[in-house]
C-alpha positions in Angstrom: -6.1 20.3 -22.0 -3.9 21.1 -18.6 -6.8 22.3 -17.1 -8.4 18.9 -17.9 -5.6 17.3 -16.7 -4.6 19.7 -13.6 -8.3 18.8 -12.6 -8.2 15.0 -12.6 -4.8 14.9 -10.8 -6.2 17.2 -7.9 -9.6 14.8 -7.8 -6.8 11.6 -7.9 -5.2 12.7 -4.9 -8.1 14.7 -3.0 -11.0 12.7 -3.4 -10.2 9.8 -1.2 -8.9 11.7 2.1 -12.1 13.7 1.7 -14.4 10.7 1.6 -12.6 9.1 4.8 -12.8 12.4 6.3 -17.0 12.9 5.5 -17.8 9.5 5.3 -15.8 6.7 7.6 -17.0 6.5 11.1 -14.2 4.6 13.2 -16.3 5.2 16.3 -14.5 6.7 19.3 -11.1 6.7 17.4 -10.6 8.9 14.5 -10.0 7.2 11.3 -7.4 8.6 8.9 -6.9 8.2 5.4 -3.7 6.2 5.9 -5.0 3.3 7.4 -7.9 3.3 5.0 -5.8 3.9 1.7 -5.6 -0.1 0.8 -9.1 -0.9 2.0 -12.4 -1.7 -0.3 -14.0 1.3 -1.1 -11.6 4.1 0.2 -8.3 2.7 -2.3 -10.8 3.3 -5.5 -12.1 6.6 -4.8 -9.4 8.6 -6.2 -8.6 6.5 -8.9 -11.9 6.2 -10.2 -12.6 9.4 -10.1 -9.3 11.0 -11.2 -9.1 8.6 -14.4 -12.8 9.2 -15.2 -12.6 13.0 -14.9 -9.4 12.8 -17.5 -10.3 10.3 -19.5 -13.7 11.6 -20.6 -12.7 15.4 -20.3 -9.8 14.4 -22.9 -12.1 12.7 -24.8 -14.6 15.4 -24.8 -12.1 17.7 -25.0 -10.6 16.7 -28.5 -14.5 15.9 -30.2 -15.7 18.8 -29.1 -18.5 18.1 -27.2 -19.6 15.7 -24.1 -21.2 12.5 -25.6 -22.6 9.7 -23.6 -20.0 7.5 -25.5 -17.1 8.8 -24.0 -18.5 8.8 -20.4 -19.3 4.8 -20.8 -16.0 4.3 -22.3 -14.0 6.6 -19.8 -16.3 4.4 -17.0 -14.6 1.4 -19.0 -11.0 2.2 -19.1 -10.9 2.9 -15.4 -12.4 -0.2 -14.4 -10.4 -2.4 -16.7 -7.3 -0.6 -15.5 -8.2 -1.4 -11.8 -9.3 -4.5 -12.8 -6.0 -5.4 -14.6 -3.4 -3.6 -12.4 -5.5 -4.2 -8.8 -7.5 -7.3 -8.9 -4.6 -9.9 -9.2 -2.3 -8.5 -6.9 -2.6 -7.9 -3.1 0.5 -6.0 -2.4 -0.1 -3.0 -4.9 -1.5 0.2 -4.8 -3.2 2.6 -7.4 -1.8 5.8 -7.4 -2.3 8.1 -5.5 -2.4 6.1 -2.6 0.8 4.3 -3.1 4.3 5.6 -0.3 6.6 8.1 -2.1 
């Protein structure tokens, strides 16, 4: 179950900085991470992938097998929670991408 956990913490935080750094083009000028963290896709990245990666391995983890029900629902509960704690406000950030 840590593993599970230790996993979807290190996707959280690693997964955005490494799509910036593979995927955004900022032309002449290199574009970091930091400036990207609060723009459409970059500031879901890590969330989405993070919460989906614990949600269904914890899920999969206690039934004992991988079903297609807990991907959908672990799908689900990350977009409701961005949809609930992002969508209505402009000035907040999912972690990991909020300052320290």
């Amino acid at each position: 179950m840590l593993a599970i956990i230790a996993v979807a913490l290190l996707l959280m935080f690693w997964a955005g900085p490494l799509a910036v750094a593979m995927f955004a083009q900022g032309g002449e000028e290199t574009v970091s991470y930091r400036q990207l963290r609060a723009a459409v896709p970059w500031k879901y990245i890590g969330f989405f992938l993070g919460g989906f990666t614990m949600v269904f391995g914890l899920i999969s983890f206690i039934e004992g097998r991988m079903s297609r029900r807990a991907a959908v629902f672990g799908l689900l509960s990350v977009a409701g929670l961005i949809t609930l704690f992002d969508v209505p406000f402009d000035n907040i950030l999912l972690p990991p991408n909020g300052d320290f």
